[in-house]
C-alpha positions as protocol buffer text, in pm:
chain_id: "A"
residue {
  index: 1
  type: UNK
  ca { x: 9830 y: 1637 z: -7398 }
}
residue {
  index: 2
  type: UNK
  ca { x: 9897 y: 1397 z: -7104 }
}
residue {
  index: 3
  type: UNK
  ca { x: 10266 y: 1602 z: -7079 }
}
residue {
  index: 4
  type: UNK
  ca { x: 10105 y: 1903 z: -7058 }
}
residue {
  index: 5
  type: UNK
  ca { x: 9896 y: 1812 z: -6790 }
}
residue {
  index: 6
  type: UNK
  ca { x: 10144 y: 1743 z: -6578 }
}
residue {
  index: 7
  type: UNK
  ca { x: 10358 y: 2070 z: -6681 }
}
residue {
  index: 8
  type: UNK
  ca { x: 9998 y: 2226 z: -6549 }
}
residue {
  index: 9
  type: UNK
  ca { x: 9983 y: 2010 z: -6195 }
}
residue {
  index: 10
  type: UNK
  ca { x: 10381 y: 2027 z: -6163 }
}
residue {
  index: 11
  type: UNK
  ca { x: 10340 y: 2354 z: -5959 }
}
residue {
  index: 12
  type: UNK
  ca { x: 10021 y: 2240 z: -5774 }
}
residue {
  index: 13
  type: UNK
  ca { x: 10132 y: 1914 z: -5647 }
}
residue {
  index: 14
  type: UNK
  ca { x: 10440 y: 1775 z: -5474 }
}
residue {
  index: 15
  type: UNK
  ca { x: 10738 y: 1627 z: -5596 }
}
residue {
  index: 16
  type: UNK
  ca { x: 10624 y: 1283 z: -5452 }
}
residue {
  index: 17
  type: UNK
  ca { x: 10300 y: 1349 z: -5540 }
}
residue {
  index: 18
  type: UNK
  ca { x: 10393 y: 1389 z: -5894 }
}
residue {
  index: 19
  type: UNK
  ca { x: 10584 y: 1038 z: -5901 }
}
residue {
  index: 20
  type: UNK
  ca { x: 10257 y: 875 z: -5848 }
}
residue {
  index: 21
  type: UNK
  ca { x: 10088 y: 1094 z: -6069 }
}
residue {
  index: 22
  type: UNK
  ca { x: 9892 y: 941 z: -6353 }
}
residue {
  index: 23
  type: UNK
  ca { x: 9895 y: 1148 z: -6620 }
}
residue {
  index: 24
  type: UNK
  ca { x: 9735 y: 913 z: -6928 }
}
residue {
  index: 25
  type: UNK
  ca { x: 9383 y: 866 z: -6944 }
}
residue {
  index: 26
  type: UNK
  ca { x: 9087 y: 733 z: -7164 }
}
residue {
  index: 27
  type: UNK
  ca { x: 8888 y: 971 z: -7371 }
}
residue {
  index: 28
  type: UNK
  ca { x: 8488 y: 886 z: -7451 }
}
residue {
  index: 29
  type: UNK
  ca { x: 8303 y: 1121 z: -7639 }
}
residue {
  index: 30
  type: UNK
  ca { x: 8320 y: 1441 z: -7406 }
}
residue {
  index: 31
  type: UNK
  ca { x: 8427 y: 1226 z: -7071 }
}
residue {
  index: 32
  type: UNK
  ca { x: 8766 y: 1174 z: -6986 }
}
residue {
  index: 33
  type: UNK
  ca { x: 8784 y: 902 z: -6767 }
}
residue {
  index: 34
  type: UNK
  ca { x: 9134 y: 937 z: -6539 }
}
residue {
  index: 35
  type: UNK
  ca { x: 9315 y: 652 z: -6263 }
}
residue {
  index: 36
  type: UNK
  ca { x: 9389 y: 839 z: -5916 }
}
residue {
  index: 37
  type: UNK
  ca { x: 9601 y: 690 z: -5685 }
}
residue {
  index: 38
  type: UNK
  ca { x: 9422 y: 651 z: -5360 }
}
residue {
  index: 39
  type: UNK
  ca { x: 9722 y: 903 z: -5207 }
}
residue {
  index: 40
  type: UNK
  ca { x: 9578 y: 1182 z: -5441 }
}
residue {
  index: 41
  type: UNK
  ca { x: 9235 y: 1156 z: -5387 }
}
residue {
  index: 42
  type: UNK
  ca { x: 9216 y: 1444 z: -5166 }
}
residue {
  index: 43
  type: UNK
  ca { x: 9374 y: 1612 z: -5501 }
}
residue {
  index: 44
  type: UNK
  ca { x: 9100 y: 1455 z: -5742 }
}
residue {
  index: 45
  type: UNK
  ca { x: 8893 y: 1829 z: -5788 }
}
residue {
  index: 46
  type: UNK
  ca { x: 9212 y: 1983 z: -5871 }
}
residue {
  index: 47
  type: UNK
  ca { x: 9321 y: 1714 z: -6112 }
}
residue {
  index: 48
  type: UNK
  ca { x: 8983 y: 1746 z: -6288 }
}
residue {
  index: 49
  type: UNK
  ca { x: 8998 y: 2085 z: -6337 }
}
residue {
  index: 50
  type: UNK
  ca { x: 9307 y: 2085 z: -6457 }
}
residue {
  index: 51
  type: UNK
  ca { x: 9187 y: 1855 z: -6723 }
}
residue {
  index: 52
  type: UNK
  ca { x: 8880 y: 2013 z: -6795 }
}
residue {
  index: 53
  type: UNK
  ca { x: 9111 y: 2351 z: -6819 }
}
residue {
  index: 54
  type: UNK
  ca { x: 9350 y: 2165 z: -7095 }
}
residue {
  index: 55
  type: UNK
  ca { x: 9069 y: 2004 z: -7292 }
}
residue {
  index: 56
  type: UNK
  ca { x: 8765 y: 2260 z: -7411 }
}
residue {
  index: 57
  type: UNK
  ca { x: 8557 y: 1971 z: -7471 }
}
residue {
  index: 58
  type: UNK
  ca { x: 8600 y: 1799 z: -7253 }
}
residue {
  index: 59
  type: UNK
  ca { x: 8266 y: 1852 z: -7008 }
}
residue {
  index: 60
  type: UNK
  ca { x: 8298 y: 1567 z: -6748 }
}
residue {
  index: 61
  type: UNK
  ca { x: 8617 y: 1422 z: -6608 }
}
residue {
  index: 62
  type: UNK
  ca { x: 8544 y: 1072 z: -6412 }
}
residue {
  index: 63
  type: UNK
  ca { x: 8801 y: 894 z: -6208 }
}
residue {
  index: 64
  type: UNK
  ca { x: 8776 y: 487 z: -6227 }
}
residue {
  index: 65
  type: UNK
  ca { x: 8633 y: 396 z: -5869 }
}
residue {
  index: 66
  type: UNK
  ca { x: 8699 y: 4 z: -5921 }
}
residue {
  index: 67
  type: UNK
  ca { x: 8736 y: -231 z: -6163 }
}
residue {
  index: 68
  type: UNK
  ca { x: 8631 y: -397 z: -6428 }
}
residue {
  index: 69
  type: UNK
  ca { x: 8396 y: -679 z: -6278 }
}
residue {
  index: 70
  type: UNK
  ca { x: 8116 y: -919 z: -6304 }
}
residue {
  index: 71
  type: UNK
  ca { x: 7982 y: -1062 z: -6604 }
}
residue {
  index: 72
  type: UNK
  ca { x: 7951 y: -766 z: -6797 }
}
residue {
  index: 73
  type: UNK
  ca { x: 8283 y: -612 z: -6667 }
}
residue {
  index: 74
  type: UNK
  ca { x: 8126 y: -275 z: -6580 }
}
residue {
  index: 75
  type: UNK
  ca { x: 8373 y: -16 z: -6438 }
}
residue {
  index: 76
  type: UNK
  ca { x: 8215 y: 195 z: -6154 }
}
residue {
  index: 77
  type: UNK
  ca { x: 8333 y: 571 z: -6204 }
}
residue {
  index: 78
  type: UNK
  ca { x: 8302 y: 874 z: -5989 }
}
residue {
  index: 79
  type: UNK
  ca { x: 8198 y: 1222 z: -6153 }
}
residue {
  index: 80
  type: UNK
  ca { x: 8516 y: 1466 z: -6014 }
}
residue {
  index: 81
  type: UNK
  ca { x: 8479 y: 1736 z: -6231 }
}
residue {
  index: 82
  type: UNK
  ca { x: 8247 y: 1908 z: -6503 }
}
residue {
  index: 83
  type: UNK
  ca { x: 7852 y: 1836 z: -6568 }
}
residue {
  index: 84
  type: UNK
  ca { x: 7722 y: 1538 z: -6376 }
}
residue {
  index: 85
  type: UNK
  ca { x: 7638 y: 1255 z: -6625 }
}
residue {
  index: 86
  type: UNK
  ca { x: 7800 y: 958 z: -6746 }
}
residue {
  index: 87
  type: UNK
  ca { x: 7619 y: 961 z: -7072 }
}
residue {
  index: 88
  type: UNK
  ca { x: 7810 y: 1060 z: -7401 }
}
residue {
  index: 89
  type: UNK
  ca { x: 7809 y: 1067 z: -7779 }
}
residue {
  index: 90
  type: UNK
  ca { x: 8122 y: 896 z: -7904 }
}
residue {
  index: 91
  type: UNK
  ca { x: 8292 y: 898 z: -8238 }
}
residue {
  index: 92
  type: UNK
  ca { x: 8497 y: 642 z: -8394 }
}
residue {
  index: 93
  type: UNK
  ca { x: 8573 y: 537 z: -8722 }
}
residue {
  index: 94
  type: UNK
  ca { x: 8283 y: 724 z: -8885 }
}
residue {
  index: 95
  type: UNK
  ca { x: 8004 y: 597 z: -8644 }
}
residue {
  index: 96
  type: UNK
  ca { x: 7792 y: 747 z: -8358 }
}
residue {
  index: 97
  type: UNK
  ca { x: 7816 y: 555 z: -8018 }
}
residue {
  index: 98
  type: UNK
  ca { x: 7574 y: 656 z: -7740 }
}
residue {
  index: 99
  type: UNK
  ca { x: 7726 y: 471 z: -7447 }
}
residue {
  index: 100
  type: UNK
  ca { x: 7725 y: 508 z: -7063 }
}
residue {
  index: 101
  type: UNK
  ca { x: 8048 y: 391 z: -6958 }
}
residue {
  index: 102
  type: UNK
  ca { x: 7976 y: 257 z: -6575 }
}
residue {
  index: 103
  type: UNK
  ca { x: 7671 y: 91 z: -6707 }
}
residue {
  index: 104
  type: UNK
  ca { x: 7778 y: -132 z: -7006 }
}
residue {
  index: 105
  type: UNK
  ca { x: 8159 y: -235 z: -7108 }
}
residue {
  index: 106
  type: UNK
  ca { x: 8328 y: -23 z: -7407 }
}
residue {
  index: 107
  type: UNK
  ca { x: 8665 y: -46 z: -7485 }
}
residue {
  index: 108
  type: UNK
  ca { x: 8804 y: 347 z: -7645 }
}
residue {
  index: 109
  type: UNK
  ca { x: 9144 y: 167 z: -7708 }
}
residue {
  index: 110
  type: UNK
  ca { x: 8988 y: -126 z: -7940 }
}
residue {
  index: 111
  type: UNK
  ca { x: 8903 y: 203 z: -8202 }
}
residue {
  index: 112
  type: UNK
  ca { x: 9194 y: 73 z: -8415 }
}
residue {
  index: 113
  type: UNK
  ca { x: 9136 y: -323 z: -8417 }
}
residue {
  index: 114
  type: UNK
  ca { x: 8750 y: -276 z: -8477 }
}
residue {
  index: 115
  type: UNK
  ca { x: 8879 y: -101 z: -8805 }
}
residue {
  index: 116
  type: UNK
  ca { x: 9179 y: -356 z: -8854 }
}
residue {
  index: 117
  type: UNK
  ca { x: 8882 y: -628 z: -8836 }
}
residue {
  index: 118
  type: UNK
  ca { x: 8648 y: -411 z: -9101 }
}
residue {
  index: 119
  type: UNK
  ca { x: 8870 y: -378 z: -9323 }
}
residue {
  index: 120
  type: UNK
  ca { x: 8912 y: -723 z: -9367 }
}
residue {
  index: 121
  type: UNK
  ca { x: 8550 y: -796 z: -9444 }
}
residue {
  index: 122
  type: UNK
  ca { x: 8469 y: -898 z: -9822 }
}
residue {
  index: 123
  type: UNK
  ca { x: 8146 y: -751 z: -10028 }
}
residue {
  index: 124
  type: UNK
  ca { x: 7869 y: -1037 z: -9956 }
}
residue {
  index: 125
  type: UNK
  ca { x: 8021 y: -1171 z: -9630 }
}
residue {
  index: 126
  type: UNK
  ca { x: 7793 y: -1256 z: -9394 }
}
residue {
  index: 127
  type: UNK
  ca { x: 7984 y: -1139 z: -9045 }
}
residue {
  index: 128
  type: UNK
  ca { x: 7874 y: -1278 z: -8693 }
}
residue {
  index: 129
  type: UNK
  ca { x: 7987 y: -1087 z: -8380 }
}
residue {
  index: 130
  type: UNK
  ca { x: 7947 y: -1245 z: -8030 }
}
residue {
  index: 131
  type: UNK
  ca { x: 7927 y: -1086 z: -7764 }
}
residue {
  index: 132
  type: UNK
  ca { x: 7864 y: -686 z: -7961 }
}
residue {
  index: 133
  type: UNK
  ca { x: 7772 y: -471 z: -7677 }
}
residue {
  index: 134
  type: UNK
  ca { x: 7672 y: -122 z: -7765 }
}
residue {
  index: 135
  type: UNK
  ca { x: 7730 y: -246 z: -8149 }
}
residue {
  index: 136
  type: UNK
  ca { x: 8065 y: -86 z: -8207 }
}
residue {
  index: 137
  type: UNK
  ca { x: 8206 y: -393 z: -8423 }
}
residue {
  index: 138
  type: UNK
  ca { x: 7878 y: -437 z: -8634 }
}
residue {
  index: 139
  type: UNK
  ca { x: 7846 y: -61 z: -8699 }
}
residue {
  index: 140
  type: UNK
  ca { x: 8199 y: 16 z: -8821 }
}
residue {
  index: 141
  type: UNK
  ca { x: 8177 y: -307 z: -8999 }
}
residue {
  index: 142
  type: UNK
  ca { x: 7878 y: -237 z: -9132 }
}
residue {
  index: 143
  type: UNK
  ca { x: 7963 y: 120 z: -9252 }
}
residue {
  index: 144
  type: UNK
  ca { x: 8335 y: 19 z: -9372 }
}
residue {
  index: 145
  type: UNK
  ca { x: 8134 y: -253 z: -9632 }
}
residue {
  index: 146
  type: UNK
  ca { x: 7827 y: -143 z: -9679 }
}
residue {
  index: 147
  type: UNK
  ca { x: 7821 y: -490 z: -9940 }
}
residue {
  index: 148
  type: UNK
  ca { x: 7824 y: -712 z: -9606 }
}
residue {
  index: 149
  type: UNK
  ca { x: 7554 y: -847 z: -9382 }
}
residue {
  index: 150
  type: UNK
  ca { x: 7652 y: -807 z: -8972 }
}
residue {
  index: 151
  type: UNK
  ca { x: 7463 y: -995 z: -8715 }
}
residue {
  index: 152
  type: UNK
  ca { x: 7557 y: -893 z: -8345 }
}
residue {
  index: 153
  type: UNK
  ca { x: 7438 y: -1056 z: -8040 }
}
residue {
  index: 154
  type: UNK
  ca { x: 7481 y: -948 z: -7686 }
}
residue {
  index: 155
  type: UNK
  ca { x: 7365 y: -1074 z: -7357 }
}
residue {
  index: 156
  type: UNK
  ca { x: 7326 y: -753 z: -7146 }
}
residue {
  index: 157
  type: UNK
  ca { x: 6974 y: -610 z: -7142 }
}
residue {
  index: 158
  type: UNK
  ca { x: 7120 y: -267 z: -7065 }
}
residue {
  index: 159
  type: UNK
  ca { x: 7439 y: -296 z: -7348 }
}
residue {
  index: 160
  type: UNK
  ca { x: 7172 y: -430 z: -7594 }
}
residue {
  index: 161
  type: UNK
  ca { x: 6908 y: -132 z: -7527 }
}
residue {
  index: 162
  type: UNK
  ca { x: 7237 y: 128 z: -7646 }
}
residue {
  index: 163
  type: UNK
  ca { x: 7293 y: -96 z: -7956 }
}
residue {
  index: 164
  type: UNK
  ca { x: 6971 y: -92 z: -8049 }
}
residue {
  index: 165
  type: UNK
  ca { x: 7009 y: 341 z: -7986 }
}
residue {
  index: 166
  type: UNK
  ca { x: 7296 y: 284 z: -8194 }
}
residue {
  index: 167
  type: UNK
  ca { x: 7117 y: 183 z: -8489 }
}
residue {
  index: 168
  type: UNK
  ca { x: 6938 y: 463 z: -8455 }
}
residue {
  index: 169
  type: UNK
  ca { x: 7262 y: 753 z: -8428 }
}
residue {
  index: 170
  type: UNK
  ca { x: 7364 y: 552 z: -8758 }
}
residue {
  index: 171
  type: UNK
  ca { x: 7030 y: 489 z: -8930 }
}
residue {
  index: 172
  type: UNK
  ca { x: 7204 y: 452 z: -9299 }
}
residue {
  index: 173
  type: UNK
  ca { x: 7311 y: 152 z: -9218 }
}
residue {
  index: 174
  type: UNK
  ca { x: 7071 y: -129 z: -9361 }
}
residue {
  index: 175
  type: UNK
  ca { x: 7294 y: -431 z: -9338 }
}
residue {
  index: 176
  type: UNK
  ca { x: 7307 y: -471 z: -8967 }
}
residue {
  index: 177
  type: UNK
  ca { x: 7102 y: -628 z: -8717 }
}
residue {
  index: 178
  type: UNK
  ca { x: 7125 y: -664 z: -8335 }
}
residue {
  index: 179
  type: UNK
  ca { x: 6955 y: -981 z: -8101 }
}
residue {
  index: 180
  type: UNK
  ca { x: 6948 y: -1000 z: -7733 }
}
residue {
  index: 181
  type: UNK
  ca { x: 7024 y: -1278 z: -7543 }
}
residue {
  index: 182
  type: UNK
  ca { x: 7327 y: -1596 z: -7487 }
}
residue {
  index: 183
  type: UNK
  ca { x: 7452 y: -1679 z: -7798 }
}
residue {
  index: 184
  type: UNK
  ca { x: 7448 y: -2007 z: -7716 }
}
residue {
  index: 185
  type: UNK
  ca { x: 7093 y: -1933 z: -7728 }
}
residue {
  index: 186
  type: UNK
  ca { x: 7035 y: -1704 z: -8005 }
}
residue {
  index: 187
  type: UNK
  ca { x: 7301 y: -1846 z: -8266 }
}
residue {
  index: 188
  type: UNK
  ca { x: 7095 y: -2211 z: -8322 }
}
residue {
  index: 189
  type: UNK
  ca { x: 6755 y: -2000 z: -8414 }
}
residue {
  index: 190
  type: UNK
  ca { x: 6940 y: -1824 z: -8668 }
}
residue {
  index: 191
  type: UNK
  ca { x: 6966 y: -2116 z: -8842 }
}
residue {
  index: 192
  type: UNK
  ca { x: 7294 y: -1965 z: -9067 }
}
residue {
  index: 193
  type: UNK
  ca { x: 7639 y: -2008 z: -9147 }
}
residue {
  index: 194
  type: UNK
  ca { x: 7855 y: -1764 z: -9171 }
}
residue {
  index: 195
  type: UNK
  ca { x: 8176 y: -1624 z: -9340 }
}
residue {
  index: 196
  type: UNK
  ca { x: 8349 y: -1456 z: -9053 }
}
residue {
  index: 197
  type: UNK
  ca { x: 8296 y: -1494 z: -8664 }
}
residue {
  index: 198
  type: UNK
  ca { x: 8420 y: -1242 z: -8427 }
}
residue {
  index: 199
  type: UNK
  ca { x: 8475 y: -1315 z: -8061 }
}
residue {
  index: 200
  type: UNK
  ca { x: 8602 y: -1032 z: -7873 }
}
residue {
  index: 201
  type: UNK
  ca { x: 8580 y: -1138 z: -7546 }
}
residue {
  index: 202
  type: UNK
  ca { x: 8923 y: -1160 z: -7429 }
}
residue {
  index: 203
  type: UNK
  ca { x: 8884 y: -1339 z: -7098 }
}
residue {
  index: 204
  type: UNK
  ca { x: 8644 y: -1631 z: -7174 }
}
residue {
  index: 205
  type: UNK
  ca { x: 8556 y: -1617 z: -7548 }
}
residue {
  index: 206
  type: UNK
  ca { x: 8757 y: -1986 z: -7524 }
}
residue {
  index: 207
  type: UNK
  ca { x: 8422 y: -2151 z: -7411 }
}
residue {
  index: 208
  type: UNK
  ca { x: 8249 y: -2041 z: -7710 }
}
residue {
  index: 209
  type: UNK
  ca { x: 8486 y: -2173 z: -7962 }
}
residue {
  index: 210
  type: UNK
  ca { x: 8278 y: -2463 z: -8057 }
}
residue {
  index: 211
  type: UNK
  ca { x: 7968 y: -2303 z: -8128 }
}
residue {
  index: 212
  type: UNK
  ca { x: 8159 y: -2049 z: -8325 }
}
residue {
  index: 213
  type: UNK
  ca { x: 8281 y: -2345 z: -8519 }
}
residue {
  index: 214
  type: UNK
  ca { x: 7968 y: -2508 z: -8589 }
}
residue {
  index: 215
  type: UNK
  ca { x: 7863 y: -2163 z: -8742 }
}
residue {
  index: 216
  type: UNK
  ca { x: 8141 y: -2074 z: -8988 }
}
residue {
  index: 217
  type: UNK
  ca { x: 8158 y: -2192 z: -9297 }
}
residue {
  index: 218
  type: UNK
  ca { x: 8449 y: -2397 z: -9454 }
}
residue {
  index: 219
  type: UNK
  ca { x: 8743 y: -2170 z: -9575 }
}
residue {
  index: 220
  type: UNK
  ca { x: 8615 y: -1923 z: -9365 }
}
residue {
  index: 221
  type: UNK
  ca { x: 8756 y: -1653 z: -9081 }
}
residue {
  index: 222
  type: UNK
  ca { x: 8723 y: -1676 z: -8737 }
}
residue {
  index: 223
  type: UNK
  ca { x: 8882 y: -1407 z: -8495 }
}
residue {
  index: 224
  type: UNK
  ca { x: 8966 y: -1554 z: -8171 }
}
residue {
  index: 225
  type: UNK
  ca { x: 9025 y: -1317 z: -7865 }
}
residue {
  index: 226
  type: UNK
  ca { x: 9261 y: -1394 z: -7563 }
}
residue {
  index: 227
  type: UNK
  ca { x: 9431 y: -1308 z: -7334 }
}
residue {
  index: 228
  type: UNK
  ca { x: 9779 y: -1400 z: -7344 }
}
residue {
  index: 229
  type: UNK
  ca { x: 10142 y: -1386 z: -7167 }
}
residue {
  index: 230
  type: UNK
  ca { x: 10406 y: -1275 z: -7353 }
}
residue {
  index: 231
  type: UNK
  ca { x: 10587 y: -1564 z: -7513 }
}
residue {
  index: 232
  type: UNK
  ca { x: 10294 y: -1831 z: -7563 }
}
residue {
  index: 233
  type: UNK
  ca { x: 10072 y: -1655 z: -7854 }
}
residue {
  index: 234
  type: UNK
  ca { x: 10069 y: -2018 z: -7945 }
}
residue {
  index: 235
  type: UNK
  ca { x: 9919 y: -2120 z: -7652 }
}
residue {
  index: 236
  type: UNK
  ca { x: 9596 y: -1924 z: -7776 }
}
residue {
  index: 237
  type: UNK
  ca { x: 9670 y: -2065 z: -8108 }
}
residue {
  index: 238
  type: UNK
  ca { x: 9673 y: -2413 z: -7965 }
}
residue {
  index: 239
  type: UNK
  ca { x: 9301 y: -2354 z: -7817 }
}
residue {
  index: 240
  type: UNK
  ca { x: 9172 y: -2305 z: -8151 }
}
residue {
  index: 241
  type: UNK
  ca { x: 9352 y: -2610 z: -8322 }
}
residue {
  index: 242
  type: UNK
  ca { x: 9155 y: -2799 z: -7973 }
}
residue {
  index: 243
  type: UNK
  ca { x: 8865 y: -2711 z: -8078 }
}
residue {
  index: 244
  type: UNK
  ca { x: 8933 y: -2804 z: -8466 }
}
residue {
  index: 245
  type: UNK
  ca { x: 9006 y: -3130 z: -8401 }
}
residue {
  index: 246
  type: UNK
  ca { x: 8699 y: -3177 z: -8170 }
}
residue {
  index: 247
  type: UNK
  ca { x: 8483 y: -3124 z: -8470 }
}
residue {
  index: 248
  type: UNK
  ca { x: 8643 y: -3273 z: -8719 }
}
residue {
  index: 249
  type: UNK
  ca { x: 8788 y: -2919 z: -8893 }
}
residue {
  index: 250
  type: UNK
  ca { x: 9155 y: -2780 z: -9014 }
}
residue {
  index: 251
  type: UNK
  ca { x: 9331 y: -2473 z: -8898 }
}
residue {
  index: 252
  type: UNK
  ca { x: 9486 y: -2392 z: -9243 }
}
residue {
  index: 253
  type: UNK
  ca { x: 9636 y: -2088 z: -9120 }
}
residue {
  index: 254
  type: UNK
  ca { x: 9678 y: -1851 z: -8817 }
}
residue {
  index: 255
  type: UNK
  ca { x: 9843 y: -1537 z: -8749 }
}
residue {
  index: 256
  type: UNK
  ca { x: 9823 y: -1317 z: -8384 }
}
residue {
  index: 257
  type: UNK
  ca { x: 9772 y: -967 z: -8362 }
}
residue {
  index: 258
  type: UNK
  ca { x: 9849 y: -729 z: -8028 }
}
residue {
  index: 259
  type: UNK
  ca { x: 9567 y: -584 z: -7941 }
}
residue {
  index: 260
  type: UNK
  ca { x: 9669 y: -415 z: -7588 }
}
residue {
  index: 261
  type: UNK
  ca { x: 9792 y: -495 z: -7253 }
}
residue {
  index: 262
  type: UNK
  ca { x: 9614 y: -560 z: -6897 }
}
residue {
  index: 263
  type: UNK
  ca { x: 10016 y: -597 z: -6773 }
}
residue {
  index: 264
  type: UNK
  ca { x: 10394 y: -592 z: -6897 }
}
residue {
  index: 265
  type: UNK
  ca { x: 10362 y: -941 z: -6984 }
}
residue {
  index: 266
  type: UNK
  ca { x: 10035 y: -963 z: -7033 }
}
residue {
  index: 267
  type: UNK
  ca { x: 9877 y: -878 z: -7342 }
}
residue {
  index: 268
  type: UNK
  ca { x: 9504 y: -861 z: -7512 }
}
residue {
  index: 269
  type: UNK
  ca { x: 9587 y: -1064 z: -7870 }
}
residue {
  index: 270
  type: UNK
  ca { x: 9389 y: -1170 z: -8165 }
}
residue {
  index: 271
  type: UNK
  ca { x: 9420 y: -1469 z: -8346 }
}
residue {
  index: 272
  type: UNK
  ca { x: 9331 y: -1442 z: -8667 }
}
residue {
  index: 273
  type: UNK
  ca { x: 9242 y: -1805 z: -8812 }
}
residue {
  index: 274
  type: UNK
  ca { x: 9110 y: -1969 z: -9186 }
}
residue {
  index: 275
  type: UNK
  ca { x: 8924 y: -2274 z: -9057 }
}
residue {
  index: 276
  type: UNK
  ca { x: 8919 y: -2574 z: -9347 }
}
């Protein structure tokens, strides 16, 4: 679709307009959320109704005003074309997301590893995810084994609120449960162990490895996120061995999964590790 867009704009904007043109952008629910050059923002309307032209349902076209930032690495987005709202009812791997995209963080691209991750979830597990935002992990783990008990805890007031909508959108589901708060709060008044851990929290999920740790059981599955340059995958592999040793556990086996890119040689990994 992202070719035919710009077969659409090739008559409508110049040629060196067009070389700065971005043509891919991210889909959620009925927003398409689209990068603009600061050079084409006097072109943004047209862009977004091109879009909205291409894609009937598509209703609202946002262009990414920022970055992702603070603690909660919100993205502040403009409205450019279509209905003005950010609000929107996603669908991914046979859940219902109600998410706001400026107001709480969602990855569209992680669609694939939250089902690489569910699928690797056991009847009877008990599965642990730090960090769950709007409950995407937890829900499609929850609905790919319905057998398995899913804890997710966020820190975000606003993120937690959607989860907790979330729930709601996907009301079979009986084997999940959201908390509020740190987990470095929440996880000791659980008093449980579990038999998977997932951390994805690419950019600081390191300083939680230890209390992951002390809440996995032996023989058990932890899935580490990072963010990693090209050609040292170990190095993220190292971080977990670090944190074995601390406490006294084994890595008995790690592999590393490509999860996306920020850069060309930077990419968004997951190491996938049996802790002994």
């Amino acid at each position: 679709m992202s070719g035919e867009l710009k077969k659409i704009l090739r008559d409508q904007l110049a040629p060196e307009e067009m070389a700065i043109f971005v043509q891919s952008y991210d889909i959620v629910g009925d927003i398409a959320i689209i990068v603009i050059p600061d050079a084409l923002l006097g072109k943004k309307r047209l862009i977004a109704g091109a879009i909205l032209d291409l894609h009937r349902r598509i209703k609202v076209v946002a262009r990414r005003a920022g970055i992702h930032d603070g603690e909660f690495r919100t993205l502040p987005l403009e409205i450019i074309g279509g209905e003005d709202r950010k609000e929107t009812l996603h669908r991914e791997n046979g859940v219902r997301l109600l998410v706001d995209p400026e107001a709480v963080y969602f990855s569209v691209r992680s669609g694939n590893e939250r089902q690489r991750i569910a699928s690797l979830v056991q009847p009877g597990e008990r599965v642990l995810v730090f960090f769950s935002g709007i409950g995407p992990y937890p829900l499609v783990i929850g609905r790919t084994q319905p057998q398995c008990r899913v804890i997710g805890i966020e820190k975000s007031p606003i993120a937690h609120a959607y989860a907790m909508k979330n729930l709601g959108y996907n009301r079979r589901l009986t084997n999940v449960l959201f908390y509020e708060g740190d987990v470095r709060a929440v996880v000791p008044r659980l008093k449980k162990t579990f038999d998977r851990i997932v951390m994805p929290l690419p950019k600081s999920a390191e300083g939680f490895l230890d209390l992951a740790l002390l809440s996995l059981q032996h023989q058990r599955w932890l899935h580490f996120y990072d963010m990693q340059e090209k050609g040292n995958f170990a190095g993220s592999i190292e971080k977990v061995k670090h944190i074995c040793r601390q406490q006294g556990r084994s890595l008995v086996a790690a592999t590393v999964t490509i999860c996306g890119h920020c850069t060309p040689r930077l990419y968004r990994i997951c190491v996938d590790a049996l802790i002994g």
